[in-house]
C-alpha positions in Angstrom: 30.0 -16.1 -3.2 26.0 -16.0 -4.7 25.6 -15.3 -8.2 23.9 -12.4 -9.7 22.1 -12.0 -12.9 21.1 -9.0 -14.5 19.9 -7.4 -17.2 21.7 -4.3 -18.6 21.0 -1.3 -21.0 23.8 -1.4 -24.2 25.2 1.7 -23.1 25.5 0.6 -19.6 27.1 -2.9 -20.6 29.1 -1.0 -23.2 30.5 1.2 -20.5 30.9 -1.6 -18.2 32.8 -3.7 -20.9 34.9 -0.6 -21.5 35.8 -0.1 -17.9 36.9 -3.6 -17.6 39.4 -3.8 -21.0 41.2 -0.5 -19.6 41.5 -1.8 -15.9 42.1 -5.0 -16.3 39.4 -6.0 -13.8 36.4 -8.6 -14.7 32.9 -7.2 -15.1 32.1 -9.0 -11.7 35.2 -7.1 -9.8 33.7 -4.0 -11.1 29.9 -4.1 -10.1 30.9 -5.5 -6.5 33.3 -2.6 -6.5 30.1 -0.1 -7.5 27.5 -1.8 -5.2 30.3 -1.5 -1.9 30.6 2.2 -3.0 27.0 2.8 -3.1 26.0 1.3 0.2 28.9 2.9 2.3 27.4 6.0 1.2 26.1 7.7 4.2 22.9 9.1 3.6 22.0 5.6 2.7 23.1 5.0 6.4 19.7 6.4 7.1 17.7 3.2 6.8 14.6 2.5 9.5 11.0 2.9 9.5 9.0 6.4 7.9 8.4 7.3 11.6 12.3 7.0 12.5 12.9 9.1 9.7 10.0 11.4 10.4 10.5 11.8 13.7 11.0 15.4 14.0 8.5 16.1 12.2 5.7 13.8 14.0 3.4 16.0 16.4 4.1 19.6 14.6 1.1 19.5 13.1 -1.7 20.8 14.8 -5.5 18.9 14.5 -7.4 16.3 15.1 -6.0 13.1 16.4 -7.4 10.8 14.5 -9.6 11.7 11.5 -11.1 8.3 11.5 -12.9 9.0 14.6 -15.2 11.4 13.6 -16.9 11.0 10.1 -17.2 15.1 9.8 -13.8 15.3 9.1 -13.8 13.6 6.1 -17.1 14.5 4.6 -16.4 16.1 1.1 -13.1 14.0 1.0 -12.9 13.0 -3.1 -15.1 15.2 -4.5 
């Protein structure tokens, strides 16, 4: 098992330190048991590129191709 090190807000260790005295788990125990919570959540499931997660949404809008093509389209642009 790789070691972690971390730095932690007092209230967060203080509620971490707390945790552990009532449950009789080690601090380690407990932030292994948080971090396996929080990636088995499934909208976290969701992972790929912007255009995977995008996809349905790619092609709805309706214009110019590529804006880079023709100077026009960006004259004005930052001002």
């Amino acid at each position: 098992m790789k070691t972690l090190t971390l730095k932690l807000p007092e209230i967060l260790e203080l509620k971490l330190n707390g945790i552990a005295h009532k449950s009789g788990l080690s601090r380690s125990e407990i932030v292994r048991n948080a971090l396996t919570e929080y990636f088995s959540r499934e909208d976290l499931n969701d992972s790929g590129s912007f255009l995977d997660l995008a996809r349905d949404l790619a092609g709805s809008i309706e214009g110019p191709s590529d804006l880079a093509s023709n100077k026009s389209h960006m004259e004005g642009f930052g001002e």
